[in-house]
C-alpha positions in Angstrom: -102.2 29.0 -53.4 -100.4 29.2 -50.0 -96.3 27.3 -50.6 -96.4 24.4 -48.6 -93.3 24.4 -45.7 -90.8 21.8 -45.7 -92.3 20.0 -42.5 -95.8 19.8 -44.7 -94.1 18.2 -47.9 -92.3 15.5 -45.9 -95.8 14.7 -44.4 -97.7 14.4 -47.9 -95.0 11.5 -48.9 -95.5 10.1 -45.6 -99.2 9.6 -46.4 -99.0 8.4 -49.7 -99.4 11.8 -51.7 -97.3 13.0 -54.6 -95.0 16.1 -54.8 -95.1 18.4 -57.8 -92.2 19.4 -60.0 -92.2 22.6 -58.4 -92.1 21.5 -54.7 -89.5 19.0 -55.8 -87.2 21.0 -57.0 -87.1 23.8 -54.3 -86.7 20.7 -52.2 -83.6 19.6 -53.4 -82.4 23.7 -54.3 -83.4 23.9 -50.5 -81.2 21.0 -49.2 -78.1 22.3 -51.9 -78.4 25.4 -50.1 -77.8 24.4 -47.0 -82.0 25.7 -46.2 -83.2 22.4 -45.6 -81.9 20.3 -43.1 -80.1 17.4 -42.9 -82.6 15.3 -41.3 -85.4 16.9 -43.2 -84.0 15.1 -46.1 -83.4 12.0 -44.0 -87.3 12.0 -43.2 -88.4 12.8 -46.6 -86.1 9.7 -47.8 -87.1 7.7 -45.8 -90.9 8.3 -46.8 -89.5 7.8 -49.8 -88.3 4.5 -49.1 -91.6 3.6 -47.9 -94.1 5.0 -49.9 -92.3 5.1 -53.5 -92.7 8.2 -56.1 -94.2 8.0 -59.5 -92.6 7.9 -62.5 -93.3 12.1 -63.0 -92.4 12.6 -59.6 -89.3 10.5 -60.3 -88.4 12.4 -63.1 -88.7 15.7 -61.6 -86.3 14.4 -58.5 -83.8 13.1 -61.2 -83.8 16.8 -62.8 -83.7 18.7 -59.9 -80.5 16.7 -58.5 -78.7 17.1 -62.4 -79.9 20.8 -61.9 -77.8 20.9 -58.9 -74.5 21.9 -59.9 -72.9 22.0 -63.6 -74.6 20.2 -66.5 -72.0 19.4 -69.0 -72.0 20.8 -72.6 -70.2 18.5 -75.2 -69.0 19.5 -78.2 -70.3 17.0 -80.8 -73.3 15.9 -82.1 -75.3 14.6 -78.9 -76.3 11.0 -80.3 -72.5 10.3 -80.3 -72.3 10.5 -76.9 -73.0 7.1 -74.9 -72.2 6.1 -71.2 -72.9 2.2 -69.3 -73.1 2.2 -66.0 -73.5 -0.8 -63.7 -75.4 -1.5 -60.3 -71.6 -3.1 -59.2 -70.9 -7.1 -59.0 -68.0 -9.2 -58.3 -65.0 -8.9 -60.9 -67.1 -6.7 -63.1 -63.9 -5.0 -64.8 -66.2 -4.7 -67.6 -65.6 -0.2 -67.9 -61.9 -0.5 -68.3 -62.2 -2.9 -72.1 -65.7 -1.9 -73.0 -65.0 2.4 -73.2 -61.5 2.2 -75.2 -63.7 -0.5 -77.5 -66.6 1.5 -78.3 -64.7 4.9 -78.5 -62.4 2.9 -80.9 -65.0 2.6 -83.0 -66.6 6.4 -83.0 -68.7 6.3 -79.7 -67.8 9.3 -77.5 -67.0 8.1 -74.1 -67.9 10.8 -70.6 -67.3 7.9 -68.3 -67.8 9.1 -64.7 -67.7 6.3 -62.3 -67.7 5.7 -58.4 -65.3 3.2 -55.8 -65.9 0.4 -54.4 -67.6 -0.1 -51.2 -69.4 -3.1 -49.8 -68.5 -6.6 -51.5 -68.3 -4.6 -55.0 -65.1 -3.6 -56.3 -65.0 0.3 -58.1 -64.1 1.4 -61.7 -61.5 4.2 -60.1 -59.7 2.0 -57.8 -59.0 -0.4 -60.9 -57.7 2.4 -62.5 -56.1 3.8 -59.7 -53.6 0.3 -60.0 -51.9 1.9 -62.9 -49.1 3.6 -61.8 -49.8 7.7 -62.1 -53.4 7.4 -63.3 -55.3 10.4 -61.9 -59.2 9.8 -62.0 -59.5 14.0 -61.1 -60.0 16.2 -63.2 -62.2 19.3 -63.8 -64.9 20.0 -65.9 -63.5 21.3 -68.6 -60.2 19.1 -68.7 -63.6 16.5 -69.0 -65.0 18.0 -71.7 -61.7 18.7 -73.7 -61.0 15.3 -73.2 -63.9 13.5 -74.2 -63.9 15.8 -77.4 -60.4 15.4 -78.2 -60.0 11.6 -77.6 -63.6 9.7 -77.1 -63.0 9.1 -73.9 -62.5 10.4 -70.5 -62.7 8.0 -67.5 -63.1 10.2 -64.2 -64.9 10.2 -60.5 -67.5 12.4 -59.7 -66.1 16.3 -59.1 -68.1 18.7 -56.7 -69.5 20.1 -59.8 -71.8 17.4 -61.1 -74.9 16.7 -59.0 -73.7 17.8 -55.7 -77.0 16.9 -54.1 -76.9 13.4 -55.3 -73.5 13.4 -53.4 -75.0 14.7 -50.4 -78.6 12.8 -50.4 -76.3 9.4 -50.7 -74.3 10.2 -47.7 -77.8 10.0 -45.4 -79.3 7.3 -47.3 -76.1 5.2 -46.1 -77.0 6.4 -43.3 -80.2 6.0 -42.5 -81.1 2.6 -44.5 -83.1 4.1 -47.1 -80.0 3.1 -49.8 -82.5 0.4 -51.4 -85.6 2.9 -52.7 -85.7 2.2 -56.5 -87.0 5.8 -57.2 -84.3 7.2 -55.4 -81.7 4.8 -56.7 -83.1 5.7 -59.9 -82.3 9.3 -59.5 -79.2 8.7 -58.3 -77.8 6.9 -61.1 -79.2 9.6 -63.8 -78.4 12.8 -62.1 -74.8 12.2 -62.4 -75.0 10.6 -65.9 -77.7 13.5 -67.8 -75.2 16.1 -66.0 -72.6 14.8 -68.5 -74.4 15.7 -71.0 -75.0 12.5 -73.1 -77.9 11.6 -75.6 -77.8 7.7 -74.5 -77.1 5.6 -71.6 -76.8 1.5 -71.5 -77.4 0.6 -67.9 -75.9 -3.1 -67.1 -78.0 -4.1 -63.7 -76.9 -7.2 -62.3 -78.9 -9.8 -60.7 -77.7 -12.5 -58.5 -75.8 -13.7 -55.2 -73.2 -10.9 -55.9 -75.2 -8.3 -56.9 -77.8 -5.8 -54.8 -80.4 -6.8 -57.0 -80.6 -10.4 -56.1 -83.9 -11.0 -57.7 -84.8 -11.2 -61.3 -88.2 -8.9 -60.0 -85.8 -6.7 -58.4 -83.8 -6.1 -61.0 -86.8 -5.9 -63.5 -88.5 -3.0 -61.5 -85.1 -0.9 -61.1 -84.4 -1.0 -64.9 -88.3 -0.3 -66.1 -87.9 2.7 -63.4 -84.3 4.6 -64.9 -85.4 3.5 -68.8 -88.9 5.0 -67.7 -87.1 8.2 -66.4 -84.5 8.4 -68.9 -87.2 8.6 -71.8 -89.1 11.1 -69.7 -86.0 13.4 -69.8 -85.5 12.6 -73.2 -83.0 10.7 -73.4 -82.2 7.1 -74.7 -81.8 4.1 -72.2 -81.5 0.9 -72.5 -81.1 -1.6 -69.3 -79.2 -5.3 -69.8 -80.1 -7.5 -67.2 -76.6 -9.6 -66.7 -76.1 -12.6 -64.4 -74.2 -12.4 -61.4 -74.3 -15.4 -58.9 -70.7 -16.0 -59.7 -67.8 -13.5 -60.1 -67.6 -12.3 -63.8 -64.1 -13.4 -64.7 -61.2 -14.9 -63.1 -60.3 -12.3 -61.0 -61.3 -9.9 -57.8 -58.9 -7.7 -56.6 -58.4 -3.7 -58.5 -55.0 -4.5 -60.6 -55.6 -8.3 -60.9 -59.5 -6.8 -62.7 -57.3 -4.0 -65.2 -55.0 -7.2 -65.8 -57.8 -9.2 -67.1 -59.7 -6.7 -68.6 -56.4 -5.3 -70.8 -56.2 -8.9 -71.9 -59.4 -8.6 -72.9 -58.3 -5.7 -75.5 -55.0 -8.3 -76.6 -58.0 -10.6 -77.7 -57.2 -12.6 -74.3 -59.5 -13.2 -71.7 -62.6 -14.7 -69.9 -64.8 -15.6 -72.4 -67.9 -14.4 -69.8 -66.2 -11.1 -69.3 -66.1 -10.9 -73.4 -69.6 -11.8 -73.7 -70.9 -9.1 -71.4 -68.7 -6.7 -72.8 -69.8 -6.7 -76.3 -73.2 -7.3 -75.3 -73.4 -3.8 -73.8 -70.9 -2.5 -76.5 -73.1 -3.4 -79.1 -76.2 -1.5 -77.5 -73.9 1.5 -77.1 -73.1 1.5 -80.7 -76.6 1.3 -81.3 -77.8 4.0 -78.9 -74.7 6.2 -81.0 -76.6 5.4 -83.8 -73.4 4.0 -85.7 -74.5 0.2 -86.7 -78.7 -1.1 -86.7 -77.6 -4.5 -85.7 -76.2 -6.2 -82.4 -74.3 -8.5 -85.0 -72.8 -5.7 -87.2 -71.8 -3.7 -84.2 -70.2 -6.7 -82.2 -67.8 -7.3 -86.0 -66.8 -3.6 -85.7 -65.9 -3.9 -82.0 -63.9 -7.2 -82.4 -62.7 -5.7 -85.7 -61.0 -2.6 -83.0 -59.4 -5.5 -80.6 -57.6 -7.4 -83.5 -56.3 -4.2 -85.3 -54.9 -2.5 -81.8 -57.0 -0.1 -82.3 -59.1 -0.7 -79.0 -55.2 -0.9 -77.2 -54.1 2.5 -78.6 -57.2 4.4 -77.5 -56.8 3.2 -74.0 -53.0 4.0 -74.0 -54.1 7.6 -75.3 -56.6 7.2 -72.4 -54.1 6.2 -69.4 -51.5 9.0 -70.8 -54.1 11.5 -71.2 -54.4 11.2 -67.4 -51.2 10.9 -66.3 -50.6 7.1 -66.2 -47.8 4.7 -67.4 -48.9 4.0 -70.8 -46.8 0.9 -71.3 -49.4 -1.2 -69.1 -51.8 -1.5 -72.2 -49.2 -3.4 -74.0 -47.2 -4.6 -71.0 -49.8 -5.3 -67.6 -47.4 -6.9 -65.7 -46.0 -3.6 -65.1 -49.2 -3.2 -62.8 -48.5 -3.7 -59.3 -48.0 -7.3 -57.9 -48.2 -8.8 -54.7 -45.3 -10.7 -53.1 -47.1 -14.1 -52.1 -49.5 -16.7 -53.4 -51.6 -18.6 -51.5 -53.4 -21.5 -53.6 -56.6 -23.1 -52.0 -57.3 -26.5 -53.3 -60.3 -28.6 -54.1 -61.3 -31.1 -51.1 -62.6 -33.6 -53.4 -62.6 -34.7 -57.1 -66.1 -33.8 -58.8 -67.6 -30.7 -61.0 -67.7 -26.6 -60.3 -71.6 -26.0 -59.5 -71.4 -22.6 -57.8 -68.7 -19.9 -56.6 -70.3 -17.9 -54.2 -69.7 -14.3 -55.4 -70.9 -12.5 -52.5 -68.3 -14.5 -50.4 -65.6 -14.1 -52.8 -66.2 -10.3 -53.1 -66.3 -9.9 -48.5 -63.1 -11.7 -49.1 -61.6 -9.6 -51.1 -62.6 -6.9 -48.8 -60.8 -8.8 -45.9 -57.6 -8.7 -47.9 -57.5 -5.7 -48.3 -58.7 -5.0 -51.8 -62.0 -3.5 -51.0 -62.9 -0.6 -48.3 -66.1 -0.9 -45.3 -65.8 2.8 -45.0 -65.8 5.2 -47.8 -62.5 6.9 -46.1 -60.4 3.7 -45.8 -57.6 2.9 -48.3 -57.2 -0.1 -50.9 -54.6 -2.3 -51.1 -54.1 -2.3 -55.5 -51.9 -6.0 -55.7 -54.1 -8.2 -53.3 -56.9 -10.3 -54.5 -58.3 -13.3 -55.5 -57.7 -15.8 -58.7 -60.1 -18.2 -59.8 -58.2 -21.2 -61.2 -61.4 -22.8 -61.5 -64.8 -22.0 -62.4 -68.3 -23.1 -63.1 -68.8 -26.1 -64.8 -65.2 -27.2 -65.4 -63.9 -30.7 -63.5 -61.9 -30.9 -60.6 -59.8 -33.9 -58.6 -58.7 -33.5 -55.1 -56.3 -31.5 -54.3 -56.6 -29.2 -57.7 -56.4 -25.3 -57.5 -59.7 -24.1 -56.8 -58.2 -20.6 -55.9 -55.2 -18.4 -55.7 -54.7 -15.6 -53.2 -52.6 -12.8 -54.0 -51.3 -11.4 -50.6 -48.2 -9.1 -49.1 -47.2 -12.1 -46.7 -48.4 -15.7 -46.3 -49.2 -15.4 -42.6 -52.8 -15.3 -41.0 -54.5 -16.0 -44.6 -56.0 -19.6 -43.1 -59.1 -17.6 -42.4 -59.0 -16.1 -46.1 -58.7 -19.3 -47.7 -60.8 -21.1 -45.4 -63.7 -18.9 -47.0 -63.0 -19.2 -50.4 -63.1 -22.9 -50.4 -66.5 -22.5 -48.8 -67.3 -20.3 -51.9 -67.2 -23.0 -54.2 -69.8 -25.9 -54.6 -68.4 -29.2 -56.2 -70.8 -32.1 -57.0 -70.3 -35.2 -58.8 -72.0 -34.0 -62.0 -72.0 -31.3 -64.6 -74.1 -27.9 -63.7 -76.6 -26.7 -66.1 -74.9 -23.2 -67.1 -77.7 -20.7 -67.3 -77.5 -17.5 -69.3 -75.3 -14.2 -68.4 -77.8 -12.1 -70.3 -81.0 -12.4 -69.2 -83.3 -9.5 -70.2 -83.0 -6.3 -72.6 -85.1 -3.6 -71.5 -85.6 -0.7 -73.8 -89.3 0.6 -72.6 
């Protein structure tokens, strides 16, 4: 049989037809190799986006990105080696508690995680807010890491799935970012090239999230535990709520703040909720406790003992950062001013806007619109109140943290729009709202 050319596989997805592994994958060797063009991969994702791929064909992209540069070998038993990712929210610190936890208690960590852009704040610019705390590192540092302490918490190197790195560039580029299948193999080229057994996806659905449908949401976490099975692996997608910030806090050392109170037994009780809730599933996955009930008593059981606090202070020194921040945050950096924004009338807490809060946050300073641009670590948000608790006129609703108090009447002016306040009590809905495992 004749090999199609490039030009004739971009035009079978265009009309609805289906691409074999084969063609796939010399595809996506093609584009590594600098063979196929740029916007030969633009039109083929874009007919992507339009036409969708099946779950084989889904599977075979998924492979053929991880196949793309180095696919990590671990040293331990495979089962034993769990990652979560998230679709991104507003104030979801939840990486920084949830990895020292679970590796704490015998789950082996290869976190590798991306930065913020958009509304949604980034697990390596949080870290980043600890003085000296590289995120680089090479493969092997990786692997030695991961081996020798649980846990490594890195960004993605130019060795693991260098074509997802390049295919994401021209989806931002060419709106074809929201395509479940290719979201889908973007997510689990980068996380089967660390070379784990199990993966615990946390997809978030709501007003701050880019799923903002329950459907949505359904269909992207049936697609990756669909695909992750298919490459035999074990997945399991939480479906968390996220119309509100998770939290009291946005903004990238405010978020490690919160979430290292979280490992002092401190903290937002949603924030803990979520965490063990994807903890638990993790040590599952691991294969370390059957029940969601006995693994949520050993994870507590690693925050009251310290034991959750020494692994991340093994973590943060392992990578070069001021260690002293686990048992002392308010060495993380601070910024100079507050700015409180206060309730404009007496009633109850019925919504915070997250997706307002989280543009905010980019306004100040503590989120990028351009992957190039700079964070500010100290600025961000506070939330002195949240959903469902009572307010009187005048009360803190908010508090800014900012380098100087001048020009933030446009900052604050949108956070108080953020929140609604009626004269009686919300009905608080769920923060998890589905479990998919097939």
């Amino acid at each position: 049989m004749t090999q199609r050319t490039v030009p004739e596989l971009i035009a079978v997805k265009r009309d609805g037809g289906a691409l074999d592994e084969r063609e796939i994958r010399r595809l996506i060797e093609g584009f590594t190799a600098g063979e196929v063009a740029d916007y030969q991969m633009s039109a083929l994702a874009m007919a992507i986006y339009l036409r969708g791929m099946s779950p084989k064909e889904t599977a075979a992209l998924t492979l053929a990105m991880r196949d793309s540069g180095r696919v990590v070998k671990l040293g331990g038993p495979e089962r034993l080696y769990v990652d979560k990712h998230s679709t991104g929210g507003v104030g979801d610190k939840v990486s920084i508690a949830l990895a020292p936890i679970v590796a704490a208690c015998g789950v082996r960590v290869p976190m590798v995680s991306g930065r913020g852009l958009g509304h949604t704040g980034g697990t390596l610019d949080k870290l980043e807010a600890i003085p000296g705390f590289s995120v680089d590192m090479t493969v092997d540092a990786f692997v030695k890491q991961t081996d020798a302490l649980g846990c490594a918490l890195i960004g993605q190197t130019a060795d693991i799935a260098p074509a997802d790195k390049r295919l994401y560039a021209l989806r931002d580029v060419t709106a074809t970012v929201a395509s479940i299948p290719l979201i889908t193999a973007s997510i689990l080229s980068k996380k089967l090239a660390e070379g784990i057994g199990g993966l615990v996806l946390d997809v978030k659905v709501g007003r701050g999230a880019f799923m903002q449908t329950l459907d949505d949401a359904r269909d992207l976490a049936r697609s990756i535990v669909r695909v992750g099975r298919l490459a035999n692996k074990r997945v399991t997608a939480i479906l968390t709520a996220m119309d509100a910030p998770l939290g009291r806090t946005i903004g990238n050392a405010l978020e490690t703040h919160e979430a290292i109170e979280l490992l002092h037994g401190r903290g937002p009780e949603d924030l803990a909720e979520v965490t063990y809730v994807l903890g638990a599933e993790m040590l599952r996955l691991a294969g370390l406790e059957a029940s969601e009930r006995a693994a949520r008593a050993r994870m507590e059981q690693a925050v009251h003992t310290g034991a959750a606090r020494a692994k991340l202070a093994e973590i943060v020194a392992a990578q070069g950062g001021d260690a002293r921040v686990v048992e002392e945050p308010d060495r993380l950096p601070r910024a100079r001013a507050r700015v409180v924004v206060k309730a404009p009338k007496a009633g109850y807490v019925h919504g915070i806007d997250a997706l307002e809060l989280g543009l905010t946050g980019v306004a100040m300073g503590a989120g990028r619109t351009r992957a190039d641009q700079a964070v500010d670590p100290a600025v961000g948000i506070v939330l002195r109140a949240v959903r469902g608790e009572r307010v009187k006129a005048g009360d803190p609703l908010a508090e800014l943290h900012v380098e100087a108090r001048a020009g933030t009447k446009p900052w604050a002016a949108r956070v108080e729009r953020a929140y609604t306040i009626r004269s009686t009590p919300p009905a608080l809905g769920p923060l998890v709202l589905e479990t998919i495992r097939k």
